[in-house]
C-alpha positions as CSV (number, residue, x, y, z in Angstrom):
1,X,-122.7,200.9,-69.8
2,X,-119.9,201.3,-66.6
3,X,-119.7,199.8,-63.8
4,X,-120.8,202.2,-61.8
5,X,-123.5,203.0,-63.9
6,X,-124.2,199.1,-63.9
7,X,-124.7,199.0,-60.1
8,X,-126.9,202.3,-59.5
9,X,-129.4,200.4,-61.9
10,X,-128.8,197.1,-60.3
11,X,-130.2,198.5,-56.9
12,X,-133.0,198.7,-58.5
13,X,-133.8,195.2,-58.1
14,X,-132.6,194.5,-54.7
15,X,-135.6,193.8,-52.5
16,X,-133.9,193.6,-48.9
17,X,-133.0,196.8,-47.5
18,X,-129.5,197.8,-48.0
19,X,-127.3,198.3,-45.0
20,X,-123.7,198.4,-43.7
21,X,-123.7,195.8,-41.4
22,X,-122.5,192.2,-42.1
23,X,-125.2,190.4,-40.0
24,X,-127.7,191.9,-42.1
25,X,-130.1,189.3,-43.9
26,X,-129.8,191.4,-46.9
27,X,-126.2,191.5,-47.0
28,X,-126.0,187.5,-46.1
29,X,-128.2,187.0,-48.7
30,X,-125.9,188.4,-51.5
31,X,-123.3,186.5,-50.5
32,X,-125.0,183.4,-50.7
33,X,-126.5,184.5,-53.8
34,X,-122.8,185.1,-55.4
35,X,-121.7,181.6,-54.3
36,X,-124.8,179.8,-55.6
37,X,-124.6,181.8,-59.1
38,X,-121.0,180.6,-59.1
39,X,-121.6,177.5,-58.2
40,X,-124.1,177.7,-61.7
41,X,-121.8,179.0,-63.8
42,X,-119.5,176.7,-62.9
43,X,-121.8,173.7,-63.5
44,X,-123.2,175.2,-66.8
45,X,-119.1,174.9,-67.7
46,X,-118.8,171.7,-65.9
47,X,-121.4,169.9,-68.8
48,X,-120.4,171.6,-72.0
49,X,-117.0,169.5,-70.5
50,X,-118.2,166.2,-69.3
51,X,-121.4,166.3,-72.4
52,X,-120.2,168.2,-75.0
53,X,-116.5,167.5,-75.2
54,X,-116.0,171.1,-74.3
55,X,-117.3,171.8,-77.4
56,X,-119.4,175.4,-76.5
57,X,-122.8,176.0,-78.9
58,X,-124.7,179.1,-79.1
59,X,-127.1,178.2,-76.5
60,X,-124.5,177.0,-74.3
61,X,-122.7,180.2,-74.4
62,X,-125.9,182.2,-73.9
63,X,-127.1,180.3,-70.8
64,X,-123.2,180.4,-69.1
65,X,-123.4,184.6,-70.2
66,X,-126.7,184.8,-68.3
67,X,-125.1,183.0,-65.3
68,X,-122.4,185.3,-65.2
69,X,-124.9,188.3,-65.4
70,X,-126.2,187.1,-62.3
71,X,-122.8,186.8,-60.8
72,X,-122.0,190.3,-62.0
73,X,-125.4,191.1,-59.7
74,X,-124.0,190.3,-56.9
75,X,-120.8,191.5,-57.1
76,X,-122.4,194.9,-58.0
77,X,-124.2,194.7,-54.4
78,X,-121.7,193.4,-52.4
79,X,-119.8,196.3,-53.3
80,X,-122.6,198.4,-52.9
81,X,-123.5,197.5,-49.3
82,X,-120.1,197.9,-48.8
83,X,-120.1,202.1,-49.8
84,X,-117.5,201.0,-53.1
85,X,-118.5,201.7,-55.9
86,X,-118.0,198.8,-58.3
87,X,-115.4,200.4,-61.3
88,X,-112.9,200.8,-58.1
89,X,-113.3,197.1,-57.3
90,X,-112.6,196.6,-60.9
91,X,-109.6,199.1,-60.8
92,X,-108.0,197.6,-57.9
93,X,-108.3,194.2,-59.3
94,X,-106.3,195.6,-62.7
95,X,-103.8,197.3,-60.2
96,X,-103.3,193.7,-57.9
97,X,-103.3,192.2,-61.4
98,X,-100.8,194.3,-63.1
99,X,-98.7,194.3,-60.3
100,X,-97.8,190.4,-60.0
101,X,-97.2,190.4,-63.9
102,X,-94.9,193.1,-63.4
103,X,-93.4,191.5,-60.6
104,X,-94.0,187.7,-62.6
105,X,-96.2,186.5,-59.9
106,X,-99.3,185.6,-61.8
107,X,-98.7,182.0,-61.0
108,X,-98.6,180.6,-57.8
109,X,-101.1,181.5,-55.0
110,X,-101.7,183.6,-52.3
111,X,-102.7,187.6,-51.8
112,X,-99.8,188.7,-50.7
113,X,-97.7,187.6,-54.2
């Protein structure tokens, strides 16, 4: 499946009603909801390191993959509330991406590298 594909059948499951503007519960609500998902995945990872040695079993890896699903949800509407559809916020990223390689500014920090 695409991404754009992904994020028509994401809507699906979106219960607020979508909108353009930025004080919109709806819209506030996915961005918590991508923070808090992170913050999950993260944690998921943060165990496997501090229990497991690092070490990553099946079940760990599906329970860190379904976290990242959920990320990938909110991403999709984000983008979505936002009129872009989600393969050109994947593009652009690749672009931005391929750019500081070219230019050997993957390290470091900052957007404007």
């Amino acid at each position: 499946m695409g991404f754009d594909e992904y994020q028509k059948k994401a809507a699906k499951y979106d219960l607020a009603k979508e909108t353009s503007n930025l004080k919109d519960v709806g819209f506030i609500e996915k961005v918590l909801g991508l923070v808090g998902e992170a913050g999950e995945t993260a944690d998921k990872i943060k165990k496997i390191l501090r229990d497991k040695d690092g070490l990553v079993s099946e079940e760990d890896r599906e329970l860190v993959i379904k976290e990242l699903g959920d990320t990938l949800w909110y991403i999709a509407s984000i983008a979505r509330y936002l009129g872009v559809p989600l393969s050109s916020v994947a593009d652009g990223n690749i672009e931005k991406l391929e750019s500081r390689y070219q230019r050997n500014q993957i390290h470091g920090e900052g957007d404007k590298r």
